[in-house]
C-alpha positions as CSV (number, residue, x, y, z in Angstrom):
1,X,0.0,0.0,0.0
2,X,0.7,3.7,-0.3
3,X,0.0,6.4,1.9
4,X,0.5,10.1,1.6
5,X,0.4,13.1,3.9
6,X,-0.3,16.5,3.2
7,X,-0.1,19.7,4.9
8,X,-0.2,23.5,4.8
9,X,3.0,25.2,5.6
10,X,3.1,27.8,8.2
11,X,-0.5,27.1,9.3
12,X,-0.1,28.5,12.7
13,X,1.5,31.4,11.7
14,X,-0.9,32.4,8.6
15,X,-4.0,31.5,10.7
16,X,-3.2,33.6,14.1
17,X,-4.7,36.6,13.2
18,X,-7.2,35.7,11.2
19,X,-11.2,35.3,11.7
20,X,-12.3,32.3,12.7
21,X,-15.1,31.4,10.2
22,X,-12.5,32.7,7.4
23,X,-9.6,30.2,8.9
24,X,-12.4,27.7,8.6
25,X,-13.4,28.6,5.2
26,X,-9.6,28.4,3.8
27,X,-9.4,24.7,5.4
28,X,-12.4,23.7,4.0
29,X,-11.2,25.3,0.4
30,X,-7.7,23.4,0.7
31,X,-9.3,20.1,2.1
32,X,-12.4,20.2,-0.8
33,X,-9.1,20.5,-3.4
34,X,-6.8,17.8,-2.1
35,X,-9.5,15.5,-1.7
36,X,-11.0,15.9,-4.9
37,X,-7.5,14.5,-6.3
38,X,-7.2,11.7,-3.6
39,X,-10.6,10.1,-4.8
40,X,-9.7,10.9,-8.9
41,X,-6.5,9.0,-8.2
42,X,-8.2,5.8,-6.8
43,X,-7.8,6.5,-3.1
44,X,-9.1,6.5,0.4
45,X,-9.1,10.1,2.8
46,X,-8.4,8.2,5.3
47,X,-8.6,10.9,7.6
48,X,-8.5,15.1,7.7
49,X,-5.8,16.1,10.2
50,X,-6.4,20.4,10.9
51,X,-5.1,21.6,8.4
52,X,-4.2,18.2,6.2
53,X,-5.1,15.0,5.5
54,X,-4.0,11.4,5.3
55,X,-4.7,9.1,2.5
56,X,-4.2,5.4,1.5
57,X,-4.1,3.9,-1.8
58,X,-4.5,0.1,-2.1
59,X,-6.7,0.1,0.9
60,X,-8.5,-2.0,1.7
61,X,-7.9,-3.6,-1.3
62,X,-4.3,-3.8,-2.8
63,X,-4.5,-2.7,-7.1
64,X,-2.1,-3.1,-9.6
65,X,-0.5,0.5,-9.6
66,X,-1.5,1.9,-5.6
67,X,2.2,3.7,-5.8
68,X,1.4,5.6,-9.2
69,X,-1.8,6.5,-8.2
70,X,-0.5,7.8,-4.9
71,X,2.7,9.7,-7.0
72,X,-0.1,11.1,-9.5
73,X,-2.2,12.7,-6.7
74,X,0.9,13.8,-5.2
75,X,1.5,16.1,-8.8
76,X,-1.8,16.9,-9.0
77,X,-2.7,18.0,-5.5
78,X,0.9,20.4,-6.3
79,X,-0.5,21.4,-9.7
80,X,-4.7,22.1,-8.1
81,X,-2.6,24.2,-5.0
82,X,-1.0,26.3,-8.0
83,X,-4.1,26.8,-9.9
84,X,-5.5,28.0,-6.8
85,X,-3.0,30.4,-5.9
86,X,-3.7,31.8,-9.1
87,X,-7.1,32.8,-8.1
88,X,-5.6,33.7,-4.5
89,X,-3.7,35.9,-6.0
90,X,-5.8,38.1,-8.0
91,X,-8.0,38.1,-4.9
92,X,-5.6,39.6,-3.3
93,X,-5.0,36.9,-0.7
94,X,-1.8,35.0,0.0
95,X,0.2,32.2,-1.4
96,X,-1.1,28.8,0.4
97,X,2.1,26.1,0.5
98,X,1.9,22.7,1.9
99,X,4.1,19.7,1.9
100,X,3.4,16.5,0.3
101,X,5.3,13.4,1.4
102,X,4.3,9.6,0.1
103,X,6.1,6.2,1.1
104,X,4.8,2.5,0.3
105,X,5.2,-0.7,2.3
106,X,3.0,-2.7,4.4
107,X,1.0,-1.6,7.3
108,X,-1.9,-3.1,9.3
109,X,-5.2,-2.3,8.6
110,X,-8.1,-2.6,11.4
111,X,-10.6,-1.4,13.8
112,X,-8.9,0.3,17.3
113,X,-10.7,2.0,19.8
114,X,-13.3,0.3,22.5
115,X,-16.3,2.6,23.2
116,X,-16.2,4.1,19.7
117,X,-14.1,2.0,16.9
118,X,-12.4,3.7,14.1
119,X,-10.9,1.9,11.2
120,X,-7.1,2.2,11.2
121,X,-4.2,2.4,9.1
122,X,-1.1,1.6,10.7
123,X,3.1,1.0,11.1
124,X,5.9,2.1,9.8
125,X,4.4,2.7,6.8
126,X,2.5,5.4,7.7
127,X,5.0,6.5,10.4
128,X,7.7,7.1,7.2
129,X,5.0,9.0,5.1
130,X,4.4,11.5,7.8
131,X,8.1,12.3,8.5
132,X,8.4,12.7,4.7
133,X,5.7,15.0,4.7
134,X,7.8,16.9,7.7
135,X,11.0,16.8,5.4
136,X,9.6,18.8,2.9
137,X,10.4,22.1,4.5
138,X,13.7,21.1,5.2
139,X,14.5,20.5,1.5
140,X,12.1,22.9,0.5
141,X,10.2,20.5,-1.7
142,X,6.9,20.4,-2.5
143,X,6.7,16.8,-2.8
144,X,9.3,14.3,-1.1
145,X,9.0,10.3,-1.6
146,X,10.4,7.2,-0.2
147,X,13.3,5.3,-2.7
148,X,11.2,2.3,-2.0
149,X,7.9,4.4,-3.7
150,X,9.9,5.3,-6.7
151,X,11.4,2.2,-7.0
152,X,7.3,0.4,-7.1
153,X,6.3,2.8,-9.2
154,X,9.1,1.7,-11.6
155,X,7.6,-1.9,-11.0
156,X,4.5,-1.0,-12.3
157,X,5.4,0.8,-15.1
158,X,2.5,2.7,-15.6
159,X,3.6,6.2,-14.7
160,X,7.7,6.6,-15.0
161,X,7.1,10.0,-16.7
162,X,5.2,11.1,-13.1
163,X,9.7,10.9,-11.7
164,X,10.7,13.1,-13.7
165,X,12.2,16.7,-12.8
166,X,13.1,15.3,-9.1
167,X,16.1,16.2,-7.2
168,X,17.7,12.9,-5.3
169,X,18.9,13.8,-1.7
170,X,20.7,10.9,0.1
171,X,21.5,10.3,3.4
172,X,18.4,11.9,4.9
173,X,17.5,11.3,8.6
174,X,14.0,9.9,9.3
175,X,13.2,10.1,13.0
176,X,12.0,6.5,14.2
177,X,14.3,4.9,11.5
178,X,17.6,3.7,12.4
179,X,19.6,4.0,8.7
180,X,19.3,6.9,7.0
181,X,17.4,7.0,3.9
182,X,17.4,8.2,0.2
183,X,14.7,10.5,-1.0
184,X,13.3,11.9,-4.1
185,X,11.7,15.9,-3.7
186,X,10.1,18.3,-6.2
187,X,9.6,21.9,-5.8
């Protein structure tokens, strides 16, 4: 499975002084957007997280290309913030950035919780795609994957075009993870 993160950078910051029902109205704008491209790319919103989300694709059932289809919504939820920007812009409002990370493995799916049960996605898996997601401002990417999601996405040879234009940065340190890893990033 795949699972990608997403976030708005600087949230905090950009929504302190801000009204409430318009800090509202920009998260529901940004969430409407990325999940639009989650659900066109054959995912699941697994769940909204303030202001970002968490998605799964090959849940719960595994297809033939769940790491292209998570690299494609990575490049389109990029190219639908841009477009948006655009008409931020000529508003008069300002820029909105978030990070994108993705990673691929296995995880367990399942039902926690005891009074009120919510389905689960969980492991290293996840743990990985939300660091990546983190890592972004450090490299000042856009998008940042996992070697192992490029290297699936090659295996399924549907989408090699989609790791194009990426800048390879070795050696990067993934809390939780003992080696260093190798990642791919996009402005």
């Amino acid at each position: 499975m795949a699972v990608l993160f997403t976030d708005i950078v600087g949230f905090t910051r950009l929504s302190s002084g801000m009204n409430p029902r318009l800090v509202i109205d920009l998260l529901r704008e940004f969430h409407v957007r990325m999940e639009r491209e989650v659900f066109r790319h054959h995912g699941t919103l697994d769940k909204y997280l303030g202001d970002g989300l968490m998605a799964t694709f090959g849940t719960p059932v595994a297809g033939r290309q769940d790491a292209t289809n998570a690299l494609a919504c990575a490049h389109s939820m990029r190219d639908s913030l841009m477009a948006w920007n655009g008409e931020r812009a000529r508003q008069g409002k300002l820029e909105i950035r978030a990070g994108i990370g993705v990673h691929c493995g296995e995880a367990l799916l399942g039902d926690i919780g005891s009074n009120r049960l919510e389905f689960a996605v969980l492991g290293m898996t996840v743990n990985i795609a939300a660091r990546l997601e983190n890592l972004t401002r450090k490299l000042q990417a856009g998008i940042v994957i996992s070697e192992a999601l490029a290297a699936q996405v090659r295996t399924e040879q549907a989408g090699l075009d989609l790791l194009d234009g990426n800048v390879r940065h070795p050696d990067q340190e993934v809390r939780g993870l003992d080696q260093p890893m190798t990642v791919l990033a996009w402005t």
